[in-house]
N, C-alpha and C positions, 0 to 999 in steps of 0.2 A: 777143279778146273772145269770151264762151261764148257759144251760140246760144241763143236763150229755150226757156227749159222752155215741154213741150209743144207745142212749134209743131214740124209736120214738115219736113225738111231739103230741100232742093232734088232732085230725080237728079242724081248724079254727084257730088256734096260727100264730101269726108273722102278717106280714102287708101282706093286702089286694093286690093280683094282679094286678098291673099298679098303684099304689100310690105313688106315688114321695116320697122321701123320704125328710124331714124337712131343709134341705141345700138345696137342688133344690128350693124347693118352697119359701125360705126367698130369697135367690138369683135372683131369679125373678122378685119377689116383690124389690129389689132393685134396679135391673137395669128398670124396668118398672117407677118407682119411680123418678131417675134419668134423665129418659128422658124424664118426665113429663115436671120438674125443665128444661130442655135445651131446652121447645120448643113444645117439643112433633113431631107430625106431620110435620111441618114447618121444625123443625131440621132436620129432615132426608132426608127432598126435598135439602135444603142445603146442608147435606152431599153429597148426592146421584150426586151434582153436581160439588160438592171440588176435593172430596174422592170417584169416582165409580167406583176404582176396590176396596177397603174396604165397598162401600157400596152394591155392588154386591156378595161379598162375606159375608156379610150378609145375604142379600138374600139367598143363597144357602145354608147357613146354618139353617133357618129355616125355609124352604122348604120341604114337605115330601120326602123323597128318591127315594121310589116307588111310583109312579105315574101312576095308566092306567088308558088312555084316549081314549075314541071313539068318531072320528070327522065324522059326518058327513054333506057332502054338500060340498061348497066352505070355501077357507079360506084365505081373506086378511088380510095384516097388513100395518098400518101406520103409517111411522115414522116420525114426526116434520111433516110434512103436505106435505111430498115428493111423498107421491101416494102408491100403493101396491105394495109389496118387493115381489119376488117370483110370477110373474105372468107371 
């Protein structure tokens, strides 16, 4: 039953701030589920090498958005064993 328009709600009524609500969280637990069944792990080095602009965009989709980060010091990278990029 809906709560009457305009009347204010109790404290403490309604879901908890930041709780996912019951589709998100069964939905996850499905595709978690499903990639258990395809592999898990192993799969997505697969994929990552079929499919790496889909598995790239994966990646960035669950990635946090914001991100700050403070480097310091130096900073290499290696790619395939070709030496530091950016030096």
């Amino acid at each position: 039953m809906a709560y009457p328009k305009g009347k204010p709600r109790p404290p403490g009524s309604g879901r908890a701030a930041g709780t996912p609500n019951k589709v998100t969280t069964d939905l996850k637990a499905m595709i978690l589920g499903a990639l258990e069944e395809a592999g898990g792990s192993e799969y997505l080095v697969e994929q990552a090498q079929k499919n790496p602009n889909a598995f790239l965009g994966l990646v960035g989709r669950t990635l946090p958005k914001d991100m700050k980060v403070d480097l310091l010091g130096k900073l290499s990278v290696h790619l395939d064993g070709r030496g530091p990029v950016g030096s």
